[in-house]
N, C-alpha and C positions, 0 to 999 in steps of 0.2 A: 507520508508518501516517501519510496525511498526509490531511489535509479538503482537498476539491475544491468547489467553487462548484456548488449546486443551486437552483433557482428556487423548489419548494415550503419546502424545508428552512432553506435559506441554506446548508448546509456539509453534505457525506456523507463518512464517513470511506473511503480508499481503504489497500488495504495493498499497499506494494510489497514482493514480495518476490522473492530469491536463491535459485533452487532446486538444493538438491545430487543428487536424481534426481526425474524426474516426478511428476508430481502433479496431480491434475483439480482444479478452485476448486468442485468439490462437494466433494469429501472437506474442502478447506480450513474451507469458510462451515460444515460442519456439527461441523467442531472447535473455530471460534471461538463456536458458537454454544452449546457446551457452557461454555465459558470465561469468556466476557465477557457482560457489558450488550446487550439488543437494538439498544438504539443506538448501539452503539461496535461492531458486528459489521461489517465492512467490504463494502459494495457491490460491490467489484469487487476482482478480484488482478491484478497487472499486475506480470511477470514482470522483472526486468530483472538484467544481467549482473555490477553489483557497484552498489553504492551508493556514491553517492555523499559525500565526507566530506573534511575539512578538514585541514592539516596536524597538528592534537591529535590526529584519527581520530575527533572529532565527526561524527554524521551532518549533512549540508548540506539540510535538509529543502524550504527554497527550488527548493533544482536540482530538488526530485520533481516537477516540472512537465510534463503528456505533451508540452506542446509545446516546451520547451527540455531536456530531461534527453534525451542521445543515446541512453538504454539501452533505450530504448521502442521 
């Protein structure tokens, strides 16, 4: 999950994630919403093909960028 720049909030959390079969971002929001904090419930899911990460296998959470991450 990475925070994206919003105008009322200052920051909205975004969760990118890796899907190993389908899945609607309803089913998602209503599982995180079991899980976590209203405010840490992610605004939007934005699908991408692998994540991005570092020679250690650290996530690179910089690259989650829709406008420079190519998995978008």
């Amino acid at each position: 999950m990475a925070g994206v720049p919003d105008s009322v909030r200052g920051e909205i959390p975004v969760a990118y994630v890796v899907l190993a079969a389908p899945i609607d971002a309803a089913t998602l929001t209503t599982r995180c919403r079991e899980k976590l904090a209203s405010f840490k419930v992610p605004r939007e899911f934005i699908v991408v093909e692998k994540l991005p990460r570092n020679a250690m296998g650290k996530l690179q959470k910089n690259l989650l960028n829709k406008s420079t991450f190519p998995g978008n």
